[in-house]
N, C-alpha and C positions, 0 to 999 in steps of 0.2 A: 661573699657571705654578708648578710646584714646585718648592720651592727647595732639592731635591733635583740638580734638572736643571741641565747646564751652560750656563751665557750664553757665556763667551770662553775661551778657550783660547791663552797664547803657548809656544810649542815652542821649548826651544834656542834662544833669541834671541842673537843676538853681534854686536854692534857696534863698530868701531873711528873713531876719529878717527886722525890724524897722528900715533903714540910714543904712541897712549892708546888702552889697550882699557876703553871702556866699559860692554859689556856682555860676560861671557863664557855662553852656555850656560843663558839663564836662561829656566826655566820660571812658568810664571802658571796657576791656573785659579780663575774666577770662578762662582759660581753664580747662579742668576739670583736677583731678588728681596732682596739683601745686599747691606749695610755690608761691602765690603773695604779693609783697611787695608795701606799697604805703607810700611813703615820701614825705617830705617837711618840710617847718618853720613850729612852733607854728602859726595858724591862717590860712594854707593853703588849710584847708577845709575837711582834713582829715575823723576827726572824725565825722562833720555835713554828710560827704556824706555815712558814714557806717550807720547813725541813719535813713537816707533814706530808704538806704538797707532791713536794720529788722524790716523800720514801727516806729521806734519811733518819727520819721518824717513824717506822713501816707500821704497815696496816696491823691490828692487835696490840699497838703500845698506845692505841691515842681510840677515843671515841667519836662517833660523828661518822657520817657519807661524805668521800667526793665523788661529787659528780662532772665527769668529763666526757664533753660532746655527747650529751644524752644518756651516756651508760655510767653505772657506778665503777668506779675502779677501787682498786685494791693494792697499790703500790708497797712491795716490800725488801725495797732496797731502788739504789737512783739509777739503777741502770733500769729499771721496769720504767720509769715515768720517762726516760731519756726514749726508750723506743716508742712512746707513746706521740713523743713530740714535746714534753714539759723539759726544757732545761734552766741549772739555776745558777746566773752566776754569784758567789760571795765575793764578802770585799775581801775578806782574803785570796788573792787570784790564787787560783790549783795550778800553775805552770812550774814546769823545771827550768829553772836558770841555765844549768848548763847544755840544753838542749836547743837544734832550732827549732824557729817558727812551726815552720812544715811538721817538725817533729812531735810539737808539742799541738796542733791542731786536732793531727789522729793519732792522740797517745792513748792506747786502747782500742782505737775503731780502726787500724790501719789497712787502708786496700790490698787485697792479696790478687796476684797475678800466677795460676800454676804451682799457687802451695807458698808461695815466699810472696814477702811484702812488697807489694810494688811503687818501688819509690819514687820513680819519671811518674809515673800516673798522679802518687799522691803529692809531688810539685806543683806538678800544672794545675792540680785542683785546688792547691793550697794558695795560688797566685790567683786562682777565680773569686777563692772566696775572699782575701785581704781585698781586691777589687770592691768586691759587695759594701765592705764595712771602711775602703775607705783609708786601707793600711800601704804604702806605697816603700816597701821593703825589701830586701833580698830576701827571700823563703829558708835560706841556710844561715840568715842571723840567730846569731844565740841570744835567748830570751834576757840574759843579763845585760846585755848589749843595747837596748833600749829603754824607752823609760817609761814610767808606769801607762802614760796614757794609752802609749801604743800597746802595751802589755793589755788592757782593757780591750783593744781591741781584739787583740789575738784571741780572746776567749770569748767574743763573740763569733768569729770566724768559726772557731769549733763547736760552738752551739748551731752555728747553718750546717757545720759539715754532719750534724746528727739531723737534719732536716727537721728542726727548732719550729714550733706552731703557737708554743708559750714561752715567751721569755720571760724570766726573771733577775732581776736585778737589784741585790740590798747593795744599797751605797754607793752607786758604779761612780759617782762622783768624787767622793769624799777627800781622797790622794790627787784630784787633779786638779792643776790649773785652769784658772776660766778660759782659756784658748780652747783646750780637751774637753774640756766640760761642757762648752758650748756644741762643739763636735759628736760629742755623745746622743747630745738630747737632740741636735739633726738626724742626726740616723736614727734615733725611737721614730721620729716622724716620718721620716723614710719608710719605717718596718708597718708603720699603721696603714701605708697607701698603699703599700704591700697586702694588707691582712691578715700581715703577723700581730698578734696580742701580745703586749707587752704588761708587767704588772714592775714596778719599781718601787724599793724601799730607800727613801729620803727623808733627812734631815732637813736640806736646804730647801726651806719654802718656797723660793722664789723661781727657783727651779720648776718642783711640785705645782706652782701655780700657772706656770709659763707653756708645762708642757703635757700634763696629765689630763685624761677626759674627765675621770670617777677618780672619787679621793675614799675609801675606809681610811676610820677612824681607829683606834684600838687600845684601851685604856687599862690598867690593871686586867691584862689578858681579857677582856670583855669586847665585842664590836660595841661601841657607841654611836654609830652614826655611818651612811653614806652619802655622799653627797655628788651631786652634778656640776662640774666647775662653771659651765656656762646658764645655766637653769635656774640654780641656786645662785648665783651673784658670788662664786669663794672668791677670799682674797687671802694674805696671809692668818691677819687676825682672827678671822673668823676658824680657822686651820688650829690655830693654837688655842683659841676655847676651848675647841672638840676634844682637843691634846692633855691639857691639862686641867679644867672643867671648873677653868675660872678665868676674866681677863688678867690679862697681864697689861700695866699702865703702861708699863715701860718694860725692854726690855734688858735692861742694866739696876741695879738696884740703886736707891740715892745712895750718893756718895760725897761726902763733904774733905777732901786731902787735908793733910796735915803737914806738910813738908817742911825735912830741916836742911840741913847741909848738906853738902858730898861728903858722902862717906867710902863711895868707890868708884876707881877713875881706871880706866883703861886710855896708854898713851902708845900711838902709832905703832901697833898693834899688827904683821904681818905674817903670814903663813902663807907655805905654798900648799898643793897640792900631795897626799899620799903615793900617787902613783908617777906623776907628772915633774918634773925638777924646772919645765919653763910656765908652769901654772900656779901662778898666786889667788888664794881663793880668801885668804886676806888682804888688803893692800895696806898698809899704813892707819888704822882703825884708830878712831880715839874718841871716846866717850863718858858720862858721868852721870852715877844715880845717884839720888838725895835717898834720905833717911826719909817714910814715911810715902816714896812716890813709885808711880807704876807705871815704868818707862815701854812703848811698843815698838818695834823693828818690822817694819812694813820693807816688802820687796819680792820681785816677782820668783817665782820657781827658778830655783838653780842661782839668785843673787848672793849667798853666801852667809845667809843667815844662822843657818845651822850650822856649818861651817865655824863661825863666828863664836858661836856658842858652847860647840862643843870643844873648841880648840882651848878658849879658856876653862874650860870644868878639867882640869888636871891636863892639859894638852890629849886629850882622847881622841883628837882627829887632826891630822895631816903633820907638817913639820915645821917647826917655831922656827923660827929666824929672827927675831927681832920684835921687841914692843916691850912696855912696862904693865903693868898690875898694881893699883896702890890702892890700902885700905887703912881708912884715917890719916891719909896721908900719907904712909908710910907703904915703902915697896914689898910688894909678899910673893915668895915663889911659887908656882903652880904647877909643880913638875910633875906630879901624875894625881889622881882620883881622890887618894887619900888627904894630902896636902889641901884639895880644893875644900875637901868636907872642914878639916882638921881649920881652917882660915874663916867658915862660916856663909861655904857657898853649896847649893845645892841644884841641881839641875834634872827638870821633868823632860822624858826627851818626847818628839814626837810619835816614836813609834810605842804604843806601851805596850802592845803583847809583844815584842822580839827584846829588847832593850831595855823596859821598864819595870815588867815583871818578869819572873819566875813561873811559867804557866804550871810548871808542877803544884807550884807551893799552895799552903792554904793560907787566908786571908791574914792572918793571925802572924803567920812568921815573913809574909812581905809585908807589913807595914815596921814590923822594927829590923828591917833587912838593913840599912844603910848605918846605924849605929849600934849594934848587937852590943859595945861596953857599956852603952847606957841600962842593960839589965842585965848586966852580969856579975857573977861575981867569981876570982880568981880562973876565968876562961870559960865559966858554964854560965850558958842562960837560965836565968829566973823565968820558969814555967808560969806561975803563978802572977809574975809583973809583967809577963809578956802578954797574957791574957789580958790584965788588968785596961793594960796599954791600947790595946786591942781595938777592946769595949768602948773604951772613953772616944775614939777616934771614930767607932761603929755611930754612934750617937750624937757625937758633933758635927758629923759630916753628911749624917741624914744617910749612910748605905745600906742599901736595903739588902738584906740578909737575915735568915733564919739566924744562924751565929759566924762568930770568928771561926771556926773552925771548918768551915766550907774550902772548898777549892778557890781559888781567883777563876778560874776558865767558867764558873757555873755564875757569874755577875755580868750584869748587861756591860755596855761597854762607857757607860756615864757610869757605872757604880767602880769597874777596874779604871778609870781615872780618878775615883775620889781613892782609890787605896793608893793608886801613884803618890797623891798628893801627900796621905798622909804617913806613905812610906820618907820621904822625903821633909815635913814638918816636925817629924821625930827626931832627927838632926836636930832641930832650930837653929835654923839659917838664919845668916843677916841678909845675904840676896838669894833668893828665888829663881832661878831662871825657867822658864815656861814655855816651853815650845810646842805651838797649837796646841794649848790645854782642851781646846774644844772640838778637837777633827771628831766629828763621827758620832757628836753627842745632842740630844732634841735638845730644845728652847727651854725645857724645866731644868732639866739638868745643868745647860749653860749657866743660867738664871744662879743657881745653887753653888756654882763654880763662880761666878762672878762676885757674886759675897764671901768665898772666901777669902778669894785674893783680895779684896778690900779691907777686911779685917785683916790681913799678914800685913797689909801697907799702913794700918790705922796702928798696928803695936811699933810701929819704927822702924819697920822689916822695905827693903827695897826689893820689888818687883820687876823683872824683866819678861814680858810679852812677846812672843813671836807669832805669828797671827798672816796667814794669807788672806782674812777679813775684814777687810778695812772697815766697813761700819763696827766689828767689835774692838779694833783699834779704837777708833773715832767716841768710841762710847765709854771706853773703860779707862783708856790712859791718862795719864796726866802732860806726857809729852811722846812724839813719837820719833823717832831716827828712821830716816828709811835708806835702802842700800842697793846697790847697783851695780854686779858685778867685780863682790867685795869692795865695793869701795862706799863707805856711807858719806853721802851725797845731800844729806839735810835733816835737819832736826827744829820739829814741830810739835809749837806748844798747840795744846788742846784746844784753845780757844781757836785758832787758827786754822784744825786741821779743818777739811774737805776731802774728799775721792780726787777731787779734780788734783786738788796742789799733788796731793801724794803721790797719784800716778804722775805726775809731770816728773817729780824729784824722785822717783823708784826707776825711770827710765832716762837720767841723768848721768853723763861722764863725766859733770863737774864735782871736783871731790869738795867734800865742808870746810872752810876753815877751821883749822886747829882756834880751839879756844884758849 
């Protein structure tokens, strides 16, 4: 097929929810044979106009034609675009944990042999298609049993086993390590020599620019622009115009630190493993953040950072054996959630839809979720101060929302990280901890998160960073730590840092000197 010739076609698409237009008027065309990329902020209507696409938005809830392979379709529900050949994967992967592979490739489309399922046939089919994409696994592993990257795969596996003509991909990246990540966007290239179309929604620019033909742009639900990566000269800046529809000088805001003392020290610090009694995912840790500074933990997938993190927010992960906690110099117990809050520490985790928020809740009662007595009075919530609270947080944090009173699930995923944020600033912590505040979130919104954290660091507040990004390490912190199979193995002032040092000391067995 020439990849001159058009595969899809959206005309004037316009979609509204309830006080939210999320798509206004927006046009699409894909060619067949191509890497398309479509960017923009959190909120730019990305992901609403794919759910169009595959019908999870069916035909009569949205306005506008698509047109597929010459004819209009009419998709009202995803099993209609799935037979057509359009499949989509989300970054929240649709797999069952406790299921295998093989099980979960035809969950739903499973080969029947004589009225029952036939499951030697759909093995060996399932070992063809892990081949195709590259997965090199027992077919009877259960999905828990792997880790995300391969998870990623598996559900490309099952978009071949639906004989897949469109692919779709929002964020296939986002959860993975650059090993995986790199892995991925090989096989998009793979799939184009093929003549499979692939259409991918990314954050990561560099990605976007590395691997994509055509780039849509998409701006307060509006298309803004198409562009030809090779034709048109893209690079990233030019991508982040389009994005947010002004230069960005930089992409960190000025920041001038203000740094005073230690005010909190973690001393040789050890935990093992939850399930494991010969697995330390602490090793003897010890560390120190000043009043006013925003310390990063740089280190590859699976180093121990989280780990790290969450072990001190109330020991919420694995099993304490040993290490100190001092604040103001003085030793403070950390023996569950409350405790941590109750001492002046507050922890963002990286997952914020499973861990962070409440997907029920509305906007309004997850941001004063973590300190409910600060509006209360004798056990009942203050309605009225909770709203109050609300608002002021709606406003200072720039989230874009009709009102407090919405769901959290109806907020792009930069706006349910500023409610993370400010679920957790309603505490008023003296440390922060931050784990990938930015996974999954455009350059405007980063941008808007990176000013915050500077102001929490500018009031005397200490910030901790955890970050697979090292340029947003590199940019934002004041010093960084980085770790290496629990054990942290060096610690770098800002002027200092580089890619080069960090990767050296993130893939170090030498542990740091105790200071």
């Amino acid at each position: 097929m020439s990849r001159a010739s058009t595969l899809l076609e959206m005309r004037s698409i316009t979609k509204t929810f309830p006080g939210v237009t999320a798509l206004a008027d927006v046009n699409l065309e894909v060619r067949a044979g191509e890497i398309h990329a479509i960017c923009g902020e959190n909120g730019a209507g990305k992901s609403t106009l794919m759910k169009v696409l595959s019908g999870v938005h069916p035909h009569g809830t949205y306005s506008g034609d698509i047109v597929y392979q010459g004819e209009e379709v009419r998709f009202h529900d995803i099993r209609g675009s799935e037979q057509a050949g359009i499949v989509i994967i989300h970054q929240e992967l649709a797999l069952v944990p406790g299921m295998s592979i093989t099980e979960n490739i035809f969950l739903g489309n499973e080969p029947r042999k004589r009225g029952s399922i036939d499951w030697k046939g759909a093995q060996r089919r399932a070992v063809e298609l892990m081949e195709q994409v590259g997965l090199r696994e027992d077919p009877d592993t259960l999905i828990k049993d792997i880790g995300v990257g391969k998870q990623q795969l598996v559900e490309i596996a099952k978009a071949f086993a639906k004989d897949v003509k469109l692919l779709i991909l929002d964020e296939p990246t986002a959860a993975l390590n650059e090993a995986d990540s790199q892995h991925l966007l090989d096989l998009l290239r793979g799939f184009r020599e093929r003549g499979i179309t692939s259409i991918i929604i990314s954050h990561k620019l560099n990605e976007i620019e590395a691997v994509a033909d055509s780039i849509t742009i998409l701006r307060d639900g509006r298309t803004i622009e198409t562009l030809d990566i090779k034709a048109d000269g893209v690079n990233e800046d030019r991508i982040v115009r389009g994005m947010v529809g002004r230069e960005l000088d930089s992409r960190f805001p000025d920041h001038t630190p203000d740094i005073g003392e230690v005010f909190f020290e973690v001393r040789d610090w050890t935990v093992r493993h939850p399930n494991s009694a010969e697995r330390l995912v602490c090793k003897g840790s010890s560390f120190q953040v000043r009043r006013g500074e925003i310390v990063g933990f740089a280190g590859l997938m699976g180093a121990g950072r989280t780990e790290l993190a969450m072990s001190l927010f109330g020991r919420s992960y694995g099993v304490y054996l040993s290490g100190q906690v001092l604040k103001e110099g003085k030793e403070i117990q950390l023996r569950s959630v409350a405790d941590a809050i109750g001492h002046g520490l507050a922890y963002v985790s990286e997952d914020r839809k499973t861990i962070g928020l409440n997907l029920l809740d509305d906007i309004k009662t997850s941001m004063v979720a973590a300190k409910l007595s600060k509006i209360s009075t004798r056990g009942v919530v203050d309605a009225v101060q909770e709203h109050r609270v609300a608002e002021e947080y709606r406003k200072s944090l720039r989230i874009k929302t009709p009102n407090v009173d919405e769901g959290v699930t109806k907020l792009s995923g930069g706006n349910q990280q500023k409610v993370v944020l400010a679920k957790w600033m309603f505490t008023d912590p003296d440390l922060l901890i931050l784990d990938e505040p930015t996974r999954g979130i455009d350059v405007g919104a980063k941008y808007e998160i990176y000013g915050i954290i500077q102001r929490l660091a500018a009031q005397g507040k200490g910030v901790i960073v955890i970050s697979s990004e090292l340029p947003e390490l590199i940019g934002l912190c004041d010093r960084i730590y980085t770790v290496f199979e629990g054990t942290i193995t060096g610690d770098v002032a800002r002027r200092d840092a580089n890619p080069e040092l960090l990767m050296k000391q993130m893939t170090s067995t030498k542990k740091m000197p105790t200071p």
